[in-house]
C-alpha positions in Angstrom: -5.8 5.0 15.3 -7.6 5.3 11.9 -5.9 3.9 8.6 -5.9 5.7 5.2 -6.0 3.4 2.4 -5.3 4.5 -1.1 -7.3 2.9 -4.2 -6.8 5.0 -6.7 -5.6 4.3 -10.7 -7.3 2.7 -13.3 -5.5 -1.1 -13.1 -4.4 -0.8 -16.4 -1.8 -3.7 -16.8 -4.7 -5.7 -15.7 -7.1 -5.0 -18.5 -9.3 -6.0 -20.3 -10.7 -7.5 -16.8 -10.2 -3.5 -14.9 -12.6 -2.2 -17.7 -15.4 -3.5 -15.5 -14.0 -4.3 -12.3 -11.9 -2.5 -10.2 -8.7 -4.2 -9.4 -9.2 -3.9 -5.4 -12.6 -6.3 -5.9 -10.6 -9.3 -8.0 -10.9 -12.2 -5.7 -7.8 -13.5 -4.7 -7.8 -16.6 -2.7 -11.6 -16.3 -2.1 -11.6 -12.7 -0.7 -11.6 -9.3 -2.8 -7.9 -8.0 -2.8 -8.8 -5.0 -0.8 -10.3 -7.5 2.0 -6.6 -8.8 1.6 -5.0 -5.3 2.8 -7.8 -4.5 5.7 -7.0 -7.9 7.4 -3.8 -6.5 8.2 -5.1 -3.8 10.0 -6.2 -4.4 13.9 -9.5 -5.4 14.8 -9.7 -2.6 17.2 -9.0 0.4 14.9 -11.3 3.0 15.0 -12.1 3.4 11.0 -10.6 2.9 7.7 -10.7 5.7 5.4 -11.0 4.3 1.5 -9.8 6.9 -0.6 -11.1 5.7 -4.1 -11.3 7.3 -7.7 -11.8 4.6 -10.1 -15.5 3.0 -10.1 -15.5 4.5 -6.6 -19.2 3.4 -6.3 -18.5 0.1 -6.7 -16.1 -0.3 -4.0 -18.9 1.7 -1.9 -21.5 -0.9 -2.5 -19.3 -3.8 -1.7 -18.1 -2.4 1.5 -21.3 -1.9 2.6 -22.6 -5.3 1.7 -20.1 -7.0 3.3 -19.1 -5.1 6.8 -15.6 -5.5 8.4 -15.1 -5.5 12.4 -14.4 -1.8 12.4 -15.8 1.0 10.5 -15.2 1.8 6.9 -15.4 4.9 4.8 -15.1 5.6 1.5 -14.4 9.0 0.2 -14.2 9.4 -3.7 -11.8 12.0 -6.2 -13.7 14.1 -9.0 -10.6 13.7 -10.7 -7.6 11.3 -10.3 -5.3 12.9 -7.9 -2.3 10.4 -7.1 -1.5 9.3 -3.6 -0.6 12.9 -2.1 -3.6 14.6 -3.7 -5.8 11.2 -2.9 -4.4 11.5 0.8 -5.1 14.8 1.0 -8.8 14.6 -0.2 -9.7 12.2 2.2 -7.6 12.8 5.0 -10.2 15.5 7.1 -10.1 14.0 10.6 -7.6 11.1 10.7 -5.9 10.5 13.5 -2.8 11.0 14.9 -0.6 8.9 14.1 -2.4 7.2 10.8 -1.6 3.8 8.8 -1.6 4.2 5.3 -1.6 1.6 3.2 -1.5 0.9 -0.6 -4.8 -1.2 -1.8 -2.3 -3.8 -4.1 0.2 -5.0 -1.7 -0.3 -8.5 -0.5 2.1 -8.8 2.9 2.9 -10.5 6.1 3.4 -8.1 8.6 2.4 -7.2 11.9 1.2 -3.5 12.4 1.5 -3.1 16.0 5.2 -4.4 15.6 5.4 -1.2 13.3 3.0 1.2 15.2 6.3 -0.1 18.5 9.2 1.2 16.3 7.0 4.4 15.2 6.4 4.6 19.6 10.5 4.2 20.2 11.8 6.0 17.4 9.7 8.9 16.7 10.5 11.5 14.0 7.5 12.0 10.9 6.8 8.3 10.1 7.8 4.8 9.3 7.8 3.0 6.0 7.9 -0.5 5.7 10.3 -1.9 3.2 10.4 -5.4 1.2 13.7 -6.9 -0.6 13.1 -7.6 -3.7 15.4 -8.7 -6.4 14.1 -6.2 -9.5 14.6 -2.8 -7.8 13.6 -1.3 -11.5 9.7 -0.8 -11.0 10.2 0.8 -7.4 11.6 3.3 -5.1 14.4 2.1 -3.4 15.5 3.4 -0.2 19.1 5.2 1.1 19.6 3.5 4.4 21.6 5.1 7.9 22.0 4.3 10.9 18.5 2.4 12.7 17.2 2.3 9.2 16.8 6.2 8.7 15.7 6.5 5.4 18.3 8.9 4.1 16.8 9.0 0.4 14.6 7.5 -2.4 15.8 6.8 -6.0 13.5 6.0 -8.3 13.3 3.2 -10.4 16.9 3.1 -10.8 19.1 0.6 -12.6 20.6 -2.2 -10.2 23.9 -1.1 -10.3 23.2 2.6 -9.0 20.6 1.4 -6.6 21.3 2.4 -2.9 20.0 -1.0 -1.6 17.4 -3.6 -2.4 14.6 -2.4 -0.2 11.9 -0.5 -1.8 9.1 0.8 0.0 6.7 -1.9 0.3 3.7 0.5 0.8 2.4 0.3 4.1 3.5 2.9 6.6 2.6 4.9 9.5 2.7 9.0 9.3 2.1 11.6 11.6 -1.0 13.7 10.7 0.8 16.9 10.3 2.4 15.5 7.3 -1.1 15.8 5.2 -0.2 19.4 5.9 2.6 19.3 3.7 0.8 18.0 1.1 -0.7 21.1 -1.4 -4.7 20.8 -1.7 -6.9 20.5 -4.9 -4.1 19.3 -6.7 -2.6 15.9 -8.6 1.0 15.1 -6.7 3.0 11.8 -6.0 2.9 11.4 -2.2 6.3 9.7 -2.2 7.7 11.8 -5.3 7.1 15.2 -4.5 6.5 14.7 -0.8 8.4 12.3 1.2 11.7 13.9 0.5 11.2 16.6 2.3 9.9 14.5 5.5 13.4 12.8 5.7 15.0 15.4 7.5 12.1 15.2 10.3 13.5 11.4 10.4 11.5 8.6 8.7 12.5 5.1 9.5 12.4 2.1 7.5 10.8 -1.6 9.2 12.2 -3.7 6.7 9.5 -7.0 6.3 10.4 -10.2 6.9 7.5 -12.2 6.0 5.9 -12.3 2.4 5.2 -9.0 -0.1 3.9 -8.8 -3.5 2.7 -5.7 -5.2 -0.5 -7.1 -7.4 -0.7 -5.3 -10.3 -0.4 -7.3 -12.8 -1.5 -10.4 -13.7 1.6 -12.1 -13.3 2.0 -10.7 -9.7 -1.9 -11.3 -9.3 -1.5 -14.9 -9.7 1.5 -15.0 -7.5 -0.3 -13.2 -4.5 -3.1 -15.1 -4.6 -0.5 -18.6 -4.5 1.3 -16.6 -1.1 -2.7 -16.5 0.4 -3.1 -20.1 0.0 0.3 -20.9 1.8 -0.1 -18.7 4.6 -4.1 -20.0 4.8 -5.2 -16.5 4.2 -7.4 -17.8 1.9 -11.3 -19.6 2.1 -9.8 -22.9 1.9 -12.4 -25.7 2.0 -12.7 -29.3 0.3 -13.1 -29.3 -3.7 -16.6 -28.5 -4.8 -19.2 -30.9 -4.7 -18.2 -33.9 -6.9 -15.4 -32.5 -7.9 -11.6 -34.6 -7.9 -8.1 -33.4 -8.0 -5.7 -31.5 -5.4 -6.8 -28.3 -4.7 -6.8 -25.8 -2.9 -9.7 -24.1 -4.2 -11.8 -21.4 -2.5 -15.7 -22.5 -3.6 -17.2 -18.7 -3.4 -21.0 -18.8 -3.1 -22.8 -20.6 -5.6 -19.7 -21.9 -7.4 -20.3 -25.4 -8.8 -17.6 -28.1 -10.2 -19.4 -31.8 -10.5 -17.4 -33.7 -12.7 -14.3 -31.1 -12.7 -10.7 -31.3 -11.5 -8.8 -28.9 -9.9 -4.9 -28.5 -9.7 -3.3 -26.1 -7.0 -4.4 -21.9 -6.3 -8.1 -21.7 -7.4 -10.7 -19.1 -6.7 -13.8 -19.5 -8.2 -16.1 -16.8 -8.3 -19.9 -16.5 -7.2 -22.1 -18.5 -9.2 -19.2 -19.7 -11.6 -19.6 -22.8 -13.2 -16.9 -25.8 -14.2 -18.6 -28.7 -16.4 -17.7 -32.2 -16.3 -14.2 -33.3 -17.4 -12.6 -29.7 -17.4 -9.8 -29.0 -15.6 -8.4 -25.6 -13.9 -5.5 -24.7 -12.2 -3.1 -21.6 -10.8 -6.4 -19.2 -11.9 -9.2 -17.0 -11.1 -12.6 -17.2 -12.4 -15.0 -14.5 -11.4 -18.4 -13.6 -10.8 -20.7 -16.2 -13.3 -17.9 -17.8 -15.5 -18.7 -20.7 -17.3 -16.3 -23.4 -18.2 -17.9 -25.6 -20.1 -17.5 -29.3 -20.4 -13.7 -30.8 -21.2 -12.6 -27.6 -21.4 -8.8 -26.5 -19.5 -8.1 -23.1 -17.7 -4.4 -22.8 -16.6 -2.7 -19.8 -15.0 -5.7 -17.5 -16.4 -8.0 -14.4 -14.8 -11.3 -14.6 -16.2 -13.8 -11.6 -16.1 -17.1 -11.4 -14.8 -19.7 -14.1 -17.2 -17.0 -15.1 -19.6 -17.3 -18.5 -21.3 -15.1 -21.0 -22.0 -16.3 -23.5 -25.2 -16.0 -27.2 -24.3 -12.9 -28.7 -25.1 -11.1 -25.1 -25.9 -7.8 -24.3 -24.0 -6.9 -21.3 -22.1 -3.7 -20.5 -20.9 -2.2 -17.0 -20.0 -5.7 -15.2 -20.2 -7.0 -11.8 -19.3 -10.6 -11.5 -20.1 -12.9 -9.0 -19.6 -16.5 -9.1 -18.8 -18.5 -11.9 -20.8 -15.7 -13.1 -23.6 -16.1 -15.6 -25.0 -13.2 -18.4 -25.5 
């Protein structure tokens, strides 16, 4: 099987940090989120197809500096085209069946245990679906008999919601159903396109392990505290010199002599945390600099931003080299 992986938008509820860095190359937990998302796909698959708009180029670079165990392709939009359009553009050659999976959902879930109900069931695909309490952001799923998906509503209010599970974006689809899907154009995969799969027979594989959709820093911060307790993440002992609880994931080059660190810390290559400061429940990227006494609580900090000694953040977004 190949996979089709979707990395399109422009991360906007996570700006000011998405004006330099696309959201799929945040670090949660020591790892870029996209690493995240391939690690659920089998070892032995025969290449993952990156369908990427937004600062497409960086995603290429990174991929290609740091190589997976199977092959990986990335194949950019001129133009934002949404998940049917993006699937469409890069979906010359997949096989048949394909995974498809959404680049900001952070899950537990075993994809052969999927690809077995796709085997047994049959029909034009099978979606995975999470319970979640807030059906409001999502589609939620109309659910028959062996969990035929019998309809979506979107976003709908929770007392007119069909169920709690919404589609927790990771699926498997039969190729023929890129053929559904009109080329050259912008279209919602799931809006304008799903709907008319159902009578083929889609099934849902409702999860029963973790899911969060991180795309926003809220949801960011919460992934990246899942990663830690399923020891997804680079766990390792507390930087050089450092005290305190952890656990932090030390990227290369990150220093702390002198620091302390609370619970759910990544921090970023080269990043830098002075005596007496203290972080916790954040994510520091690429060449941050917290400077002596300084505190960094529940916080995402772009790439070479400083924080002043003795200053306070607490519920920051920041994008590349702020200054605090």
């Amino acid at each position: 099987m190949k996979a089709l992986v979707l990395i399109g938008g422009f991360g906007t509820r996570l700006r000011p940090v998405t004006y330099s860095v696309p959201k799929q190359l945040i670090p949660l937990a020591g790892r870029p989120m996209l690493y995240h998302v391939l690690d659920l796909l089998p070892t032995d698959i025969e290449e993952a197809v990156l369908a990427t708009g937004y600062k497409a180029e960086m995603i290429d670079a990174y991929v290609r500096a740091h190589p997976l165990p199977f092959p990986v392709r990335t194949v950019p939009e001129a133009e934002p085209l949404g998940t049917g359009g993006g699937m469409r553009n890069a979906g010359e050659g997949m096989s048949d069946p394909f995974y498809l999976l959404n680049s900001d959902v952070i899950a537990q879930v075993d994809l052969r245990d999927v690809r077995a109900r796709f085997d047994r069931l049959g029909g034009a695909g099978v979606m995975t679906l999470a319970e979640v309490e807030d059906v409001r952001p999502y589609g939620v799923a109309a659910l028959g008999p062996d969990d035929r998906i019998t309809g979506f509503v979107e976003k709908p209010e929770p007392e007119a919601a069909p169920s709690r599970w919404i589609n927790a974006g990771v699926a498997i689809w039969r190729r023929s159903v890129l053929d559904r899907i009109p080329p050259g154009r912008a279209l919602s995969f799931e809006r304008e396109v799903v709907p008319g799969l159902l009578a083929d027979g889609v099934f849902g594989y409702r999860l029963t392990g973790y899911w969060d959709d991180a795309g926003t820093p809220e949801r960011l911060l919460r992934s990246q505290r899942l990663l830690f307790g399923d020891d997804r993440g680079r766990i390792g002992t507390l930087p050089a010199g450092a005290e305190g609880t952890g656990p932090v994931a030390t990227m290369e080059g990150a220093t702390g002599r002198g620091a302390e660190f609370g619970r759910w810390v990544t921090l970023g290559p080269h990043s830098f945390v002075g005596p007496d400061a203290h972080v916790e429940d954040s994510i520091l990227m690429d060449g941050v600099r917290v400077e002596a006494g300084a505190w960094v609580v529940g916080s995402i900090l772009g790439p070479r931003t400083t924080v002043r000694a003795g200053h306070r953040v607490e519920g920051q977004v920041t994008g590349e080299a702020a200054e605090l």
